[in-house]
N, C-alpha and C positions, 0 to 999 in steps of 0.2 A: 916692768915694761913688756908688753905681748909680744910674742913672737912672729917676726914677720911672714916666716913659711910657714904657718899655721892657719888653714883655711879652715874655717867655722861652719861652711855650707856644704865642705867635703867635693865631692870630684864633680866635674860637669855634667849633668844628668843628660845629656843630648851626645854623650863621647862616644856611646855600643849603640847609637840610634840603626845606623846603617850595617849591622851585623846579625841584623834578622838572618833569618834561614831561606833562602833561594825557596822561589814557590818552585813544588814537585810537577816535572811534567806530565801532562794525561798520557794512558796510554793512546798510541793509534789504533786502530782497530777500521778494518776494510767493510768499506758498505758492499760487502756480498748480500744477492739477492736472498730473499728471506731472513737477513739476519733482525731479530726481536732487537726494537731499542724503545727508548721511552727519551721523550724531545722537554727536559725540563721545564722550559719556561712555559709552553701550552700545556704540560702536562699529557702530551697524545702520544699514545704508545701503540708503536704498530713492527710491521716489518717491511724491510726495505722492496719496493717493485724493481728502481730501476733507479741510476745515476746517471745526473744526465750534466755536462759541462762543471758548477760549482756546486750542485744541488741534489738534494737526494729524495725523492719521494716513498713515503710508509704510506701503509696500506693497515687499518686496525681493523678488531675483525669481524667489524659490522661492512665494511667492506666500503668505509670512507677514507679518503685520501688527502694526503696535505704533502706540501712541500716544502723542504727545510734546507738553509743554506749548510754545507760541509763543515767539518771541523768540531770544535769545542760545544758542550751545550746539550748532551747527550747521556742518558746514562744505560750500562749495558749490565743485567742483570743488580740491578743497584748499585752499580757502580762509575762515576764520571770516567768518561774516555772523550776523544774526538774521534769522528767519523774521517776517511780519508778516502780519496779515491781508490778502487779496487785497481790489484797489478795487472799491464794486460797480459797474456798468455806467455811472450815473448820473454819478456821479464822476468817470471815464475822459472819456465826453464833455463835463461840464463842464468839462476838462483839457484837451482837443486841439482845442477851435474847432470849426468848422466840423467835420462827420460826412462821413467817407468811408466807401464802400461795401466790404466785406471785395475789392471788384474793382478798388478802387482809385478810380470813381467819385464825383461829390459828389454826398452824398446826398440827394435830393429831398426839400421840407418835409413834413412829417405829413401825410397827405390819406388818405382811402379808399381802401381799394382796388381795383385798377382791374379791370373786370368781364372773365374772364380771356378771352380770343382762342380762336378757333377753331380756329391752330394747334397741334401741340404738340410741345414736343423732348423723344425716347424715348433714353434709356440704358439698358444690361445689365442692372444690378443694382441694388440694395438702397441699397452701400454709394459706387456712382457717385451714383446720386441724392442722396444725404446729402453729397458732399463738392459735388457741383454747388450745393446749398443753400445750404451754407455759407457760399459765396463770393461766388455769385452771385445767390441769393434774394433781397435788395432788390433789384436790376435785374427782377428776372425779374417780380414782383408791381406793380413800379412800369410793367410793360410789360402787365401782364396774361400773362401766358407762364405754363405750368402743363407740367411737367417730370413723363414716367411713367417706371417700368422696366419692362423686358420680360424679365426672367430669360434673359439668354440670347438672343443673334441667329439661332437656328436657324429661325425661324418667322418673321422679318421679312416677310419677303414676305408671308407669309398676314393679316401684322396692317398691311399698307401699301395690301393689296386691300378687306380689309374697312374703314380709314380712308376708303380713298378718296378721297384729296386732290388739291384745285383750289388755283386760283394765288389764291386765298381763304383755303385750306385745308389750309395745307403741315406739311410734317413735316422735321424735322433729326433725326438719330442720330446722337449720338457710341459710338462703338463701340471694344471695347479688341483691343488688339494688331493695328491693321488694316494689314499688309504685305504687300510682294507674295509671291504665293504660299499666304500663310495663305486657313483655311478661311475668315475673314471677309470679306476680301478679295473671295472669290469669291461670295458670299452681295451683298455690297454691290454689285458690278456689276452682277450678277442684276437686283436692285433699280434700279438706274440705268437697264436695257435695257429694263425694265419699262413697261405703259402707265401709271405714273404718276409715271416717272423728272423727268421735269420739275420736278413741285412736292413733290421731296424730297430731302434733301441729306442726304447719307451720308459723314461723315466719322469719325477716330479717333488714336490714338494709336499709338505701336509697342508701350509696357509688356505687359509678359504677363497686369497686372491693373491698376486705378487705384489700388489701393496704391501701387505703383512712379511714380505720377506725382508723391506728395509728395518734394521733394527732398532728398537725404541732408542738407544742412544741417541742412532742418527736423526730423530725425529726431537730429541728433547723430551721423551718423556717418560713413566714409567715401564709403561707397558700399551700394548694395543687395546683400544677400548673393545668389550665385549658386545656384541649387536645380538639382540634377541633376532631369533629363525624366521617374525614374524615381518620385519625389518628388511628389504633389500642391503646386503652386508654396506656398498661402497656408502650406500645415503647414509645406511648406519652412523659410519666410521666419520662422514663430514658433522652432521648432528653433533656430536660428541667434540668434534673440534671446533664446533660453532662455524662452520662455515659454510657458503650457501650451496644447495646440494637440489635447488627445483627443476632442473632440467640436465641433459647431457653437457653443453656448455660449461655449467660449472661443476660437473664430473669431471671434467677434462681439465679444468683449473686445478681442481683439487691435485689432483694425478702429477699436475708440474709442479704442483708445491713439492709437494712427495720425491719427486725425483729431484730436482733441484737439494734435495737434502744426499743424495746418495753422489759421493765423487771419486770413491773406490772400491775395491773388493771389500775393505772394513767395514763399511756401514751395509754390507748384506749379511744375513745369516747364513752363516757355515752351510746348512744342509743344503742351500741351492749355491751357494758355492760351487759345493765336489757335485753335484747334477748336469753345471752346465760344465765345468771342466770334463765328466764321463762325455759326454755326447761333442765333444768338443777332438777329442780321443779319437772316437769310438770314429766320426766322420774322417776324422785325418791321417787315420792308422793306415799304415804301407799295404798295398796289397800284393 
């Protein structure tokens, strides 16, 4: 006679149904401008311009645009994430303690600002002056220190005469590509030989531009592309990154990409570091 607890079809195939494994969740990952992602279902890979309510617009870079709703659906570096709303400012510092200066500084309590000095430290350009901000503009406001560009070092001297600076009254310039030999080089010593060498510090970097002083980390890439002499270097440098480079406009584009990559002392290189920290010094020092 069979046995009645002996089942012949063995145990309920439907009993471990529901002991699957929990799906893993994506990571988050903040739609910061510029960040690279690739939008799986269209397959359109670009970087982020701007988020705007639930939605995030990439920019590929042919320089067309599509808009995608946030979340799931994303992959970053070949990898599925969700996109999420970036934190506002507020947030971040309630997050990180204690506020450091983008120079790496602790940043001084809220107070007025401080009525700015008489010295002043002069850079090239437009787009020196905006990254020296960047970094360095709570220092500099917390110093009083007021930061101009002079288009250009060919006239230094003329604008070092008409300063006219005392040991009251000094001037720093960080200046690019300053090597030996170069035409800056020569212009800066000028300056140094000068009767007002004393109360002005003349220093630089060797980059061919201050683009070149963000470091290729912060850019994502190896190394900076090499532009032949023949080449205007900035067009060079977009060409190589495929991006459009026909007029000043989108020199100017390029330059916020650029900067937009730089959000502390880290993503510069060291030599213009200790350049603007010397003139930084050098304007602030007790007299």
């Amino acid at each position: 006679m069979p046995d009645d607890s002996y089942d012949r079809y063995g145990s309920d195939v439907l009993a471990d149904y529901n002991r699957r494994a929990a799906p893993v969740a994506l990571p988050k990952v903040e739609a910061e401008f510029d960040l690279v992602v690739e939008e799986v279902a269209s397959d359109f890979c670009g970087s982020v311009t701007r988020v705007e309510g639930r939605t995030v617009e990439l920019e590929d870079r042919n320089g067309k645009r599509r808009v995608f709703p946030l979340g799931a659906g994303f992959l970053l570096e070949g990898r599925p994430v969700q996109l999420v709303h970036p934190k506002t400012a507020a947030t971040r510092a309630a997050e990180a303690g204690p506020r450091r200066t983008a120079s790496g500084s602790i940043a001084a309590p809220l107070e007025r600002a401080r009525v700015a000095r008489a010295s002043r430290i002069y850079v090239e350009g437009r787009h020196d002056a905006e990254l020296v901000e960047k970094v360095w503009g709570d220092d500099l406001r917390s110093e009083g220190v007021v930061v101009e560009y002079l288009e250009g070092v060919d006239d230094l001297d003329a604008v070092v005469r008409d300063f006219a600076p005392t040991r009251e009254r000094r001037i720093g310039v960080l200046v690019d590509h300053l090597v030996t030999g170069s035409k800056e080089s020569r212009i800066a010593e000028a300056v140094s030989r000068g009767p007002f060498g004393a109360h002005v510090a003349v220093v630089g970097h060797p980059f061919v531009d201050i683009w070149q002083a963000v470091t290729p980390a912060a850019m994502g890439i190896r190394a900076w592309p090499t532009v032949p002499r023949s080449i205007e270097w900035k067009h060079g440098i977009c060409e190589a990154f495929g991006w459009p480079h026909d007029d000043q406009a989108d020199i100017a584009r390029a330059w916020k990409r650029i900067l937009a990559r730089v959000t502390t002392y880290t993503d510069l290189e060291p030599v213009l570091l200790g350049r603007v920290e010397q003139l930084i010094d050098f304007v602030t020092e007790p007299v």
